[in-house]
C-alpha positions in Angstrom: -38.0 -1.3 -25.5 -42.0 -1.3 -24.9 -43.5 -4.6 -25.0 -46.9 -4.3 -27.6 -49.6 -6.9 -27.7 -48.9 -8.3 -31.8 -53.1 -7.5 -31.7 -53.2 -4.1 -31.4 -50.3 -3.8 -33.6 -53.1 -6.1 -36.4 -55.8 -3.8 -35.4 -53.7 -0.4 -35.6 -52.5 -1.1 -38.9 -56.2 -2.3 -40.3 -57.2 1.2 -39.1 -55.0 2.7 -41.3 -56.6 1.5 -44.5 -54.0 -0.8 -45.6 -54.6 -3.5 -48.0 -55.6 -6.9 -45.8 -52.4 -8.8 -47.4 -50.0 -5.9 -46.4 -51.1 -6.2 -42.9 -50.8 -10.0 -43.3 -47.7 -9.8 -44.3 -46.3 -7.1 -41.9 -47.9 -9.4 -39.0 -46.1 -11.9 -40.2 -42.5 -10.1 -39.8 -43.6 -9.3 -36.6 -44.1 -12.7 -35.1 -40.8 -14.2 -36.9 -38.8 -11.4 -35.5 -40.1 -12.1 -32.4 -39.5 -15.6 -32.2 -36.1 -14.9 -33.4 -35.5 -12.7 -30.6 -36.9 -15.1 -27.9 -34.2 -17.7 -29.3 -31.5 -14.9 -28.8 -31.9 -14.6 -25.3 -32.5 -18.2 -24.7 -29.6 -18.8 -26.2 -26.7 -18.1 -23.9 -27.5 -18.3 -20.0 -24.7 -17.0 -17.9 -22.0 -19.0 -16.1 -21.9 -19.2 -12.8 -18.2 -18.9 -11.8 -15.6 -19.1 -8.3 -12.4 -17.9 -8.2 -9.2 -19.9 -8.3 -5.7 -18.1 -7.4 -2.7 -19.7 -9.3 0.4 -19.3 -7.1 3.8 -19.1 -8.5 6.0 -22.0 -6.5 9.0 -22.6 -9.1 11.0 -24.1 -6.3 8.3 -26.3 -5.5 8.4 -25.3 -2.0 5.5 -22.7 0.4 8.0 -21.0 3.0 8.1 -17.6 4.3 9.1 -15.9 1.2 7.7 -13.8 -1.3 4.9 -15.0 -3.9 3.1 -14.0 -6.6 -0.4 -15.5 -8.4 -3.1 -14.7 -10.8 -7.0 -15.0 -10.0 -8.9 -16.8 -12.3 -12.7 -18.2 -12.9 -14.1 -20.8 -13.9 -17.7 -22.5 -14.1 -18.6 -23.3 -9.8 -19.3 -26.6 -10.5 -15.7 -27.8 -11.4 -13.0 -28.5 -9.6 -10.7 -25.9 -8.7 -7.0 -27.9 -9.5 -8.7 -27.8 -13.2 -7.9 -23.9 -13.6 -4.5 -25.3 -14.4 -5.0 -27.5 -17.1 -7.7 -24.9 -19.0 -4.9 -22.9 -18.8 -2.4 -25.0 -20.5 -4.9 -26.0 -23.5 -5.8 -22.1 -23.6 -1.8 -21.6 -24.5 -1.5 -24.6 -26.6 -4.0 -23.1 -28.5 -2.8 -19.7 -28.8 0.9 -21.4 -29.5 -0.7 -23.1 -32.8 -2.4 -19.7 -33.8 0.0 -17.7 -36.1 0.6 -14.9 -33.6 1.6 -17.9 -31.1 4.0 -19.4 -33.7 5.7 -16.0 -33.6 5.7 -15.3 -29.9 4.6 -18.9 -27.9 3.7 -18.7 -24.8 6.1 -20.6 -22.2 5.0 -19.6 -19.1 1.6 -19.2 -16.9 3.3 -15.3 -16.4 3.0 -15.5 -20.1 -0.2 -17.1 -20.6 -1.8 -14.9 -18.2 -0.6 -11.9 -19.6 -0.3 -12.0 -23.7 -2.9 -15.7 -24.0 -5.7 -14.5 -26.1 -9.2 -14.6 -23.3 -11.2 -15.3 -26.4 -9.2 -19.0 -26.5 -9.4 -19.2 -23.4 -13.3 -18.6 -23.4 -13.3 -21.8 -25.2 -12.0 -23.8 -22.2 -14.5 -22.2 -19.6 -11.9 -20.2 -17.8 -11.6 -16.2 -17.6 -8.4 -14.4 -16.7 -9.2 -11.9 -14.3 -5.1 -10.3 -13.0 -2.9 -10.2 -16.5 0.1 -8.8 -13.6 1.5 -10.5 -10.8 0.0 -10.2 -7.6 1.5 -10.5 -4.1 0.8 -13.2 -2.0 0.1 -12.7 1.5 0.3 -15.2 4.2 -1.7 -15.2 7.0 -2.9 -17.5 9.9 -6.5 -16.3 10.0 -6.5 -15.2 13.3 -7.0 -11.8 14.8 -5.2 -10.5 17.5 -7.3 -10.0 20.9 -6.4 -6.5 23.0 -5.2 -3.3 21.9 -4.0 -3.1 18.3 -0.4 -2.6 18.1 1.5 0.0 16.0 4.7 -0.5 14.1 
């Protein structure tokens, strides 16, 4: 939308043979809508966010088998091992809503997938897999020679 000097809009409109406390008045409007609108976009700034990948361990142990996590955000200036918690008070939340009291949430598979992002909004951290994804280990290296095919 154009941007117009609130001046030219006072002079355009005395141009137009309009009664001085009409133009008053529309002026007025003008300059309280725009301050409203200034406060609108001052209002929320955007959060800066790093992404966190939850890894399913339920034997508590990393070896060479198959896992799956969800990726997650929150705010960059927090620590990562948080992503956890926010996600627990995001389904504690949900669990006390009346949709959670009919189906609770009991697991981060859960939470990830059915938890309400709105809730978890609330506790700075945005669910960005709802499924499963495979984890893939690797040992950051890359082989030196010809690329072998299997």
């Amino acid at each position: 939308m154009a941007k117009v000097d609130i001046e030219l809009v006072k002079l355009v409109l005395q141009r137009a043979d309009l009664d001085a406390r009409k133009v008053a008045q529309i002026i007025e409007d003008i300059n309280f809508e725009a301050k409203n609108q200034v406060s609108d976009e001052e209002k929320e700034k955007p959060v800066k966010k790093q992404y966190v990948v939850v890894v399913s361990d339920p034997n508590g142990r990393f070896t060479d088998a198959d896992y799956v996590g969800w990726v997650l955000q929150i705010p960059d200036d927090e620590n990562p091992a948080s992503a956890l918690e926010k996600i627990h008070k995001g389904a504690y939340d949900f669990n006390a809503s009346p949709k959670g009291r009919r189906m609770p949430l009991k697991t981060i598979a859960e939470a990830c997938e059915f938890g309400s992002a709105k809730i978890y909004k609330k506790h700075k951290v945005w669910v960005k897999t709802k499924e499963p994804v495979l984890i893939v280990r690797s040992n950051n290296k890359i082989p030196r020679g010809e690329p072998t095919e299997e």
